[in-house]
C-alpha positions in Angstrom: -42.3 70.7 47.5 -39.2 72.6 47.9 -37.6 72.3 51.5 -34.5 74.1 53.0 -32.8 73.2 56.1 -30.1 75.7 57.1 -27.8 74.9 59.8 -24.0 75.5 60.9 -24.7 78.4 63.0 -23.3 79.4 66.1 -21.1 82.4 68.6 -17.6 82.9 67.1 -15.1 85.4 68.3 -14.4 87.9 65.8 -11.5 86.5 63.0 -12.5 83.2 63.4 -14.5 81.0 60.7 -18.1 79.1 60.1 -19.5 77.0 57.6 -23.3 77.0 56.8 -24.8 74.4 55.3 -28.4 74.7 53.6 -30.1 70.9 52.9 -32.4 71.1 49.6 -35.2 68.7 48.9 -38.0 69.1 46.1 -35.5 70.6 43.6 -31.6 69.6 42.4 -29.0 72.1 43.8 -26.9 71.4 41.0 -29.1 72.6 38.3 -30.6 75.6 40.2 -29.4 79.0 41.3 -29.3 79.7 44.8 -28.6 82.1 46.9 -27.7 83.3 50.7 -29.1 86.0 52.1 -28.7 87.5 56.2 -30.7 89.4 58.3 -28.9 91.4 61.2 -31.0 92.8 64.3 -33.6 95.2 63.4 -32.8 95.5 59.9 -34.0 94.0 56.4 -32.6 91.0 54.6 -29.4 91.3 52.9 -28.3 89.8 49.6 -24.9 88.3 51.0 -23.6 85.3 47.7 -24.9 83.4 44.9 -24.3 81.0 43.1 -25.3 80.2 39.3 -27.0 77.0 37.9 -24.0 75.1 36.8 -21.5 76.9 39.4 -19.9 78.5 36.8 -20.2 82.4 38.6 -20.2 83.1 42.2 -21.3 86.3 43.1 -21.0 88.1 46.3 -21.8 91.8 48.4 -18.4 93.4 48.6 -18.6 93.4 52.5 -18.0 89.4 52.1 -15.6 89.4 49.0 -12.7 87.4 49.6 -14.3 86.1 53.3 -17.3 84.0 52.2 -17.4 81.2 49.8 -20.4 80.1 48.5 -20.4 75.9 46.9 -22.6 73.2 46.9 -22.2 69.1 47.0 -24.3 67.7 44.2 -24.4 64.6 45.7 -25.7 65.6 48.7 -28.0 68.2 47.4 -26.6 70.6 50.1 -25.2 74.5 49.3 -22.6 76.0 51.5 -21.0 78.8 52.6 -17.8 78.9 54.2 -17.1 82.2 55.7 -13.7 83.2 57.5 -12.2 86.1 58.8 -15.6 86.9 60.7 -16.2 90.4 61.8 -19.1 91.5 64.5 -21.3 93.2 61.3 -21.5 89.3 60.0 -23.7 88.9 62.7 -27.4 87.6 62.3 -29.9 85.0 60.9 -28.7 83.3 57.7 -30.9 82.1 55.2 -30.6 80.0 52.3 -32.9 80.5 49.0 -34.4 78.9 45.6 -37.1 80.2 44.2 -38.6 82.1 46.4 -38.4 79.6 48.9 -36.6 80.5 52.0 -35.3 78.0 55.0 -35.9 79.0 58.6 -32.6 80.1 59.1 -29.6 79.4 61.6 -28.3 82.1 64.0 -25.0 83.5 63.6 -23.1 85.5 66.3 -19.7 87.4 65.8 -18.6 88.5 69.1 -15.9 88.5 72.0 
């Protein structure tokens, strides 16, 4: 049964930096591709980073190029995604994905 836990979340001013961490059970992060995805107020979910089985290509929106990293610990079966240089429009529910399979998110809040 595949499980995601999402956490990290929390009310930043705008420049400064978070890390999200999504824990994975019922699969291996390191031989899956996975993905983060946001959701601001009132709109739809947004595509923000993935990353391939293997690592080997991180993809991201352009409005998080060179911001956001995307990574993952094997060993602790966790995916990540540092993101600096936050800006108000970051601003919303993050969500981690495999498969279909979505976590239940953790809040994030870009303001002064």
């Amino acid at each position: 049964q595949v499980q995601l836990v999402e956490s990290g979340g929390g009310l930043v001013q705008p420049g400064g930096s978070l890390r999200l961490s999504c824990l994975a059970s019922g699969f291996t992060v390191s031989t899956s591709q996975m993905k983060w995805v946001r959701q601001a107020p009132g709109k739809g979910l947004e595509w923000v980073a993935t990353i391939t089985s293997g690592g080997r290509m991180k993809l991201y929106t352009d409005s998080v190029r060179d911001r956001f990293t995307i990574s993952r610990d094997n060993a602790k079966n966790t995916l990540y995604l540092q993101m600096n240089s936050l800006k108000p429009e970051d601003t919303g529910v993050y969500y981690c994905e495999h498969s279909g399979a979505r976590g239940q998110g953790t809040q994030v809040t870009v303001s002064s």
